[in-house]
C-alpha positions, 0 to 999 in steps of 0.5 A: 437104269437111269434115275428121273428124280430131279429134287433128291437132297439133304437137310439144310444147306445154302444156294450161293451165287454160282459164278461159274459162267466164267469158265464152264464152256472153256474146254482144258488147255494143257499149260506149257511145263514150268521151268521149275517143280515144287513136288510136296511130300505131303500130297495126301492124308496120311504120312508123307512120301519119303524121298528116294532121289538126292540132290542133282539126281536126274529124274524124268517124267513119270518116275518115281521120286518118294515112295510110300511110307506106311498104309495110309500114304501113296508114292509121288512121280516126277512130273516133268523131267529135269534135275533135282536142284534140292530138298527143302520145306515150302510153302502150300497151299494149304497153309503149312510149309512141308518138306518138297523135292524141287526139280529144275525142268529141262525140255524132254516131255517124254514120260514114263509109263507102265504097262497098259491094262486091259480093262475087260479082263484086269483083276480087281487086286490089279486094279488096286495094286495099278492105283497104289503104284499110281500115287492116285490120291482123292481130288475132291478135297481130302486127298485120301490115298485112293487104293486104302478106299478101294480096299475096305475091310473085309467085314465091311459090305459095300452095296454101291459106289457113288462118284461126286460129279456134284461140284457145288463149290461156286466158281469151279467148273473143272468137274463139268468139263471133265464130264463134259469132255472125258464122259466115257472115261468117267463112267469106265473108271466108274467101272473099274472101281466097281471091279476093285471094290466087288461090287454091281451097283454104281451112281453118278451124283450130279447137281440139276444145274449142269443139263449138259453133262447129265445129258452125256452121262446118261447116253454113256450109260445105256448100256451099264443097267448097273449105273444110274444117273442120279440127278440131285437138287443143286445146293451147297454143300450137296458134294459134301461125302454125307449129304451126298449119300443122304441124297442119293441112297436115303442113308446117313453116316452116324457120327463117328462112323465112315461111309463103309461103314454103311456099305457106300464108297465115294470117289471124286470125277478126277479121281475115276479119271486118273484110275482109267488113265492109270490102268488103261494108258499107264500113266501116274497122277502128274497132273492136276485139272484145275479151274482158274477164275475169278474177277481179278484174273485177265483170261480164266481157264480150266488148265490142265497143269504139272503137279508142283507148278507153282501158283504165280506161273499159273497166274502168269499164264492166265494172263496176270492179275487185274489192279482191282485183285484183292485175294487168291483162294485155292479151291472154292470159296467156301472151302478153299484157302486164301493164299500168302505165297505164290510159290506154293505149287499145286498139289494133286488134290488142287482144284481150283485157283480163285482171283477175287475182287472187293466186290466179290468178298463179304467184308461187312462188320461183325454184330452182335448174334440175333439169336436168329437160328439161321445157321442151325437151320443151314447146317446140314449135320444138325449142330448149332453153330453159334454155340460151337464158336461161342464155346471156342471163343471162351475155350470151353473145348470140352463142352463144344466136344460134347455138343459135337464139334468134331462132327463138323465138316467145315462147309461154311454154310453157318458163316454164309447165312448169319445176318451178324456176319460173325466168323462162325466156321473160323471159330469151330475150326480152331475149337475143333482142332483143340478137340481134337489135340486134346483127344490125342492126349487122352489117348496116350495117357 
């Protein structure tokens, strides 16, 4: 079943320079182990994995060095061979130092696997149980332990499972090539999700702005009348859990509510790559697909590279940065983090290194709001953006909670379309963190 609906989309968002002509014809290049590993305990949401190795244990590839600790959490594999030097708190890149176990590399790229799965004959509990030993974790951002999504509530009913092939970020192609160069493992790690979740109808989301991948995607189809190609109008943020729903099925998740909740499973490319690398060949989540660009980057790249390389190996090996750099972001401009210590490793969920020049950054001064109305009629859940960041500005956190600050998703389509240049979504995430402490707080009094 393929879909020929070319203009499916949501309400609202914004159509950024794409900027992605850099790097979406450059296949994978699988980047050299780094002599050092910074493994994060924290790779996911949820509780960190608690470590099993000490100091000067001798681990190898593909071994797993922190276990699970609790429902929401998923164990984490050495990436390379070597031996554990220490265990200590660094940097991230998300912006918070977190407990990491550091291993120095040695030469052996052996790695260790599990046994293979057939994948006509698996059992969905197989499927599952394959994920959770995995350590496979959501690619498109949040990094949800996969197998908690894989095992929805028995009085929840799922109807379709949606993979995100939108990438809407500007900059990053890693998405592309990977349905550029990996097309049937998309689209049987599609399946192998449909078998674990129980379900008969699956989709892949994809934006019109990538001919090519919707070309391969639909000859790999063919033969699975369960799966439909849905081709989606390309607009920021379209990848964005909600809208992307709203796109492709008509439905839309209530405030509050999660995506089971009206019978809809979301996975990311990457994600349904690492679930058929997982249950076909074996192998656990060690390495992340990453695109590399930018105009302050000598050679951008999409790389495949060890999970807890740290960020300046990756730039090295990307051929250094040029004099004119003025910012690293990892992650898409919209969304993504801008960076303060190369050291900090890439994580599971890393998709993206930017190098950005001044010409690349909005730095314009902030004016007064023009009480325009632009951003309400940008975001895309219906808020009012420049009420929230006023009512955080001021602290009026209990009025902002009412207005819904909590609904917000952070896409930044406020902050790109206001002619004041004002920091909207910066303002909303603080308000919204408060919100949300003082939620926790309620709770425990």
């Amino acid at each position: 079943m393929i879909s020929m609906n070319h203009t499916k989309t949501f309400k609202g968002g914004v159509h950024p320079k794409e900027k992605k002509g850099l790097t979406e014809n450059l296949s994978f290049e699988e980047m050299p182990n780094p002599k050092q590993v910074i493994i994060p305990l924290t790779q996911h949401l949820g509780k960190p994995a608690k470590p099993i190795v000490k100091k000067g244990s001798e681990v190898l590839a593909g071994e797993i060095i922190a276990e699970q600790d609790g429902f929401i959490s998923a164990p984490v594999h050495s990436p390379v061979s070597g031996k554990v030097s220490k265990i200590t708190a660094g940097s991230t890149v998300i912006g918070f130092p977190k407990d990491a176990i550091v291993i120095e590399s040695n030469k052996i790229n052996e790695i260790v696997l599990m046994p293979s799965l057939d994948p006509e004959i698996v059992t969905a509990e197989e499927i599952r149980e394959r994920v959770k030993l995995a350590g496979i974790v959501g690619q498109g951002g949040a990094a949800f332990p996969t197998y908690v999504k894989l095992s929805p509530p028995n009085d929840k009913k799922i109807d379709i499972i949606i993979l995100n092939g939108c990438e809407c970020e500007p900059y990053l192609t890693r998405d592309y090539r990977l349905m550029i160069e990996r097309t049937n493992d998309v689209i049987n790690g599609l399946r192998l999700i449909m078998k674990a979740v129980g379900v008969s109808k699956g989709a892949v989301g994809i934006e019109d702005n990538k001919p090519e991948a919707i070309k391969k995607l639909k000859e790999a189809v063919k033969n699975f009348p369960d799966i439909s190609i849905e081709v989606l109008e390309t607009k920021y943020p379209q990848g964005a859990e909600k809208m992307l729903i709203k796109a492709v099925t008509g439905k839309e998740v209530p405030p509050g509510k999660l995506p089971f909740d009206i019978g809809v499973v979301i996975q990311n490319i990457g994600t349904a790559i690492s679930i058929y690398d997982a249950v076909v060949k074996g192998e656990p989540q060690i390495t992340t697909a990453i695109t590399v660009s930018g105009l302050g980057i000598n050679q951008p790249k999409n790389l495949i590279a060890r999970v807890g390389t740290p960020l300046a190996d990756i730039l090295d090996y990307c051929g250094g940065v040029k004099e004119n750099a003025v910012k690293v972001v990892v992650g898409g401009p919209m969304m993504g983090v801008a960076q303060y210590d190369f050291s900090a490793p890439v994580m599971k969920a890393t998709s993206g290194i930017l190098v950005l020049t001044e010409a690349e950054i909005n730095d314009y001064e902030e004016t007064p709001c023009l009480r325009c109305g632009k951003c309400v009629e940008a975001c895309p859940l219906y808020l009012i953006p420049t009420k929230l960041a006023r009512l955080s500005a001021i602290e009026k956190f209990e009025d902002a909670e009412q207005l819904g600050i909590t609904v917000c998703m952070e896409c930044g389509t406020c902050t790109y379309t206001c002619p004041a240049n004002l920091p909207l979504v910066q303002w909303i995430r603080f308000g919204k963190q408060r919100v949300m402490t003082l939620q926790r707080e309620r709770e425990l009094a």
